[in-house]
Structure formats: C-alpha cells, structure tokens
C-alpha positions as CSV (number, residue, x, y, z in Angstrom):
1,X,0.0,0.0,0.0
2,X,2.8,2.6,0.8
3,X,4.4,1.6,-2.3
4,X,1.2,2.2,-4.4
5,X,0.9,5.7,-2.6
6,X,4.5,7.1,-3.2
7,X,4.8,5.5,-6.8
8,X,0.8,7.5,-7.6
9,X,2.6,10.8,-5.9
10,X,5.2,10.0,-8.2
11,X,3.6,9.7,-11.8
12,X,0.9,12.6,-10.9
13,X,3.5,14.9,-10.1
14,X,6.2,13.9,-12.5
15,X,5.3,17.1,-15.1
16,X,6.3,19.3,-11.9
17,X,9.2,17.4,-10.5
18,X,10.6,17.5,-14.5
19,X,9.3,21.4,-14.8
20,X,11.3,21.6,-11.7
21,X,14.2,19.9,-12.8
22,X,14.6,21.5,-15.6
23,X,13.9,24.7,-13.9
24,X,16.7,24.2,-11.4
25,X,19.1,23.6,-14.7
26,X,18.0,26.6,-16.4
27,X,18.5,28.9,-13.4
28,X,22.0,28.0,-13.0
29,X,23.0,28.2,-16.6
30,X,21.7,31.5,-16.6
31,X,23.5,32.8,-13.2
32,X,26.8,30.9,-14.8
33,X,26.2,32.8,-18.0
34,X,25.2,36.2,-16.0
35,X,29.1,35.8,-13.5
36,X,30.7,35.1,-16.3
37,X,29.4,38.2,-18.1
38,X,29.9,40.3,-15.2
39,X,33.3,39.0,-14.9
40,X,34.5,39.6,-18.4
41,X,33.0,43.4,-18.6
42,X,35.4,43.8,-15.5
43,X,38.2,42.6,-17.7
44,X,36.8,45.2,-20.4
45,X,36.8,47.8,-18.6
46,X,40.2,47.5,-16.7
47,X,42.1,46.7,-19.5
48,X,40.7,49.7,-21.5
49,X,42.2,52.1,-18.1
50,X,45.6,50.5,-19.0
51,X,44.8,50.9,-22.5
52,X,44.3,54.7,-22.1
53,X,46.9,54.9,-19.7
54,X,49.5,53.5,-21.9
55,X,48.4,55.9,-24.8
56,X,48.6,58.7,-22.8
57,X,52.6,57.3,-21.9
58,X,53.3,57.2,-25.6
59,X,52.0,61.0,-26.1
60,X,54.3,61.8,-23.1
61,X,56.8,60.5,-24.6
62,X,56.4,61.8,-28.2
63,X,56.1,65.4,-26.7
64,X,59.6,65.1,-24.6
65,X,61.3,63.3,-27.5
66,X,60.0,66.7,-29.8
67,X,61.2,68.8,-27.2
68,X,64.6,67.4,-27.0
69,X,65.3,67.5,-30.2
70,X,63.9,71.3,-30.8
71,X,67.2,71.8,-28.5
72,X,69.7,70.3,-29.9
73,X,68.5,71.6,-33.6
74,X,68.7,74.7,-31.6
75,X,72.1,74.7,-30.3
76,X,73.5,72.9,-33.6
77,X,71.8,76.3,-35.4
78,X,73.5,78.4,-33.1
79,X,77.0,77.0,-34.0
80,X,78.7,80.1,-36.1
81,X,81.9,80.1,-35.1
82,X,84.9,77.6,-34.1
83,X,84.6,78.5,-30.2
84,X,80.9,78.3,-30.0
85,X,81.5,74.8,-32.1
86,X,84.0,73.6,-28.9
87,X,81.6,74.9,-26.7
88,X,78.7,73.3,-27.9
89,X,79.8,69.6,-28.3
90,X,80.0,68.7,-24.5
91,X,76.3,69.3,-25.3
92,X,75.4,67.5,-27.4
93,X,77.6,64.2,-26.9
94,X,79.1,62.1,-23.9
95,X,81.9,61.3,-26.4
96,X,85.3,63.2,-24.6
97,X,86.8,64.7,-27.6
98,X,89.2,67.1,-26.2
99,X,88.5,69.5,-29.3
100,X,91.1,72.4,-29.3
101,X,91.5,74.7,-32.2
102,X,94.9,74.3,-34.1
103,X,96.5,77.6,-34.1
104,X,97.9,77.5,-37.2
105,X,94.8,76.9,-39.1
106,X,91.7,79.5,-37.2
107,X,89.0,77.6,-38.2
108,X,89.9,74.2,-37.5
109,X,90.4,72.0,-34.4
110,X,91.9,68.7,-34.3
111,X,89.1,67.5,-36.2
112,X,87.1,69.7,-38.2
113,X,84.3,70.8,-36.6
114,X,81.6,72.3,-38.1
115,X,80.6,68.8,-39.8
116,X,81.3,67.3,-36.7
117,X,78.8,69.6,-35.0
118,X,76.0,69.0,-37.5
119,X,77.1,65.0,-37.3
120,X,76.5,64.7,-33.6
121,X,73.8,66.8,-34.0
122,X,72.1,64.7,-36.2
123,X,73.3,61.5,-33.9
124,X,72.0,62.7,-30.9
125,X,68.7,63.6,-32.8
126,X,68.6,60.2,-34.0
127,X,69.6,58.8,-30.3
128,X,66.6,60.8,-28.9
129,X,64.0,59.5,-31.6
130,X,65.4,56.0,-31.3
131,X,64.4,55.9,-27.4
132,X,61.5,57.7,-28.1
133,X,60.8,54.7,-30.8
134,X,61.5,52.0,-28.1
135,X,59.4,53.1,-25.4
136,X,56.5,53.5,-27.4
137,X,57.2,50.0,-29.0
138,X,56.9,48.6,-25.1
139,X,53.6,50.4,-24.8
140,X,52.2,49.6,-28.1
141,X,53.3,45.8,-26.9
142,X,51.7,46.4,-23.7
143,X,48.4,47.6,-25.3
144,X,48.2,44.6,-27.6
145,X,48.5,42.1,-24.3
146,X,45.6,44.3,-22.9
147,X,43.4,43.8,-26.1
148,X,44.5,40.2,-26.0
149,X,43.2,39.6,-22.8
150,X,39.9,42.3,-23.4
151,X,39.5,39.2,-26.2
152,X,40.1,35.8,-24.0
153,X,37.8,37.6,-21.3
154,X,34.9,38.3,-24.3
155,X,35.8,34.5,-25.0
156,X,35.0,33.3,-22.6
157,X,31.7,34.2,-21.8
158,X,29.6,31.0,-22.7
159,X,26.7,31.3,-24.8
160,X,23.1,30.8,-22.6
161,X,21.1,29.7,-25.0
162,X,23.4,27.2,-26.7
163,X,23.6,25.6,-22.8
164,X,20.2,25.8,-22.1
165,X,19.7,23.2,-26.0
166,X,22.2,21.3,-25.1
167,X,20.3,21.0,-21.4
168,X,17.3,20.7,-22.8
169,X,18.1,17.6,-25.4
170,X,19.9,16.1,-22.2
171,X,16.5,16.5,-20.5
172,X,14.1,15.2,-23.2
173,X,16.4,12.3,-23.6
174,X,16.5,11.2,-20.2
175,X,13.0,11.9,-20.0
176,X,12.4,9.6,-23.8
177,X,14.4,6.7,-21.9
178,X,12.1,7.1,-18.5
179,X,9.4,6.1,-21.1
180,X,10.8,3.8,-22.7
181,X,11.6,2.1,-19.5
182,X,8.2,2.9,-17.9
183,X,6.2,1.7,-20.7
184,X,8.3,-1.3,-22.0
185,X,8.4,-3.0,-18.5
C-alpha cells in the first residue's frame, strides 16, 4: 500500500518534478552565464584604463622626445663660429673629444668641426627618436596584451542559450528513456 501511494505521488506529479528539474538547470546556466558576463566586462573595462593609460605614456613620450630635439636643432643652429663649435659639443655628446683649435689653421680644431657639430647633431637627434621609438614599442606591446586579454575575457563568456539546447536535449532524452523504460516493463 505505501508503495502504491509514493509511486501514484510520483507519476501525478512527475510534469512538476521534471518542470522543476529543468527549472533548477535553467537557473544555473543562466546565473553561470550572468558571473561570467559580469566577470569579463570587468576585464573590459580594466584593461581599457591600461589601454588609455598607456596611450597617454606614448604622447608623453612623443612630446619630450619633440622637445629634446627642438634643442639640440637649436644649439646645432646656433654654432657660427669655431669656439661656439668647442663649446657646444659637451652638449650634445658624452663622447670626450678634447677639441682644441689648431693655431695655425683658425677655423679648424683637431678635427674639423663644423661637420662634426652637424654630425653629432644629427646623432643625438637620432639617439633621442630612437628611445622615443623604443618606449612607445613597449607600450604599443603592452596595449596589444591588454586587447589580447579584453579578447580571452569576451571568450570566454559562454553562450546561454546554446547551454540551455544542449540541457534541454539532455533532458528530453533522459525523459524519452524514463518512457521507454516505464512503458516497455
């Protein structure tokens, strides 16, 4: 008699316990689906910070690298004679020359120095761009890692609605071999 009782609860109610089921499945897919959403607009949106951030660097850096070199074309410009020449290569190299002028030629010095003015001029132009060039490589780098992970974080986020198919033919299949087995025995 108990037996007859709980398997009658059983079949009348099985088209709410399977509702139920079902509903139970559903609801987590969708809070999986709704974390992982939430998750992966964090991502977004703290990556695109460090995005900006590192754009802002490479500006910086473009402005001081235009700066520096609007002073050494300046003091390169400035050269007229042999004595501003000697005076002006400390600036604009690291290099110890020694320059002194030879005294039996005026407008020489042990090398000859207006070329080698606009030479180290031109060097230390090119030195300045070059590290300019470098650092904004590293940040360029640094802002593809940050779309790279903006990407895997987008990625990641599973599709709802392809779980809740792929739930559902679990379901009805289950539910055809219930049959099956309640009907063929």
């Amino acid at each position: 008699m108990f037996n007859w009782d709980v398997k009658h609860f059983v079949l009348s109610h099985l088209v709410w316990i399977a509702a139920l089921s079902v509903a139970l499945v559903l609801g987590h897919s969708w809070i999986q689906e709704h974390d992982a959403r939430l998750l992966a607009d964090a991502q977004v949106k703290q990556s695109s910070q460090i995005v900006k951030s590192l754009q802002d660097q490479i500006i910086s850096v473009q402005n001081a690298a235009k700066q520096q070199t609007q002073v050494i074309t300046r003091i390169v410009h400035d050269v007229k004679t042999p004595e501003q020449a000697i005076a002006a290569i400390p600036q604009l190299t690291d290099v110890p020359l020694n320059a002194r002028p030879i005294p039996q030629a005026p407008g020489s010095v042990s090398v000859d120095v207006m070329p080698l003015v606009q030479a180290l001029g031109e060097c230390k132009v090119a030195q300045v761009n070059l590290q300019a060039c470098q650092t904004e490589l590293s940040a360029q780098e640094k802002i593809e890692e940050q779309k790279d992970i903006q990407i895997a974080a987008l990625k990641k986020k599973p599709a709802f609605w392809k779980k809740v198919g792929t739930t559902l033919k679990t379901v009805g299949i289950g539910v055809a071999i219930g049959a099956l087995l309640v009907h063929g025995l």
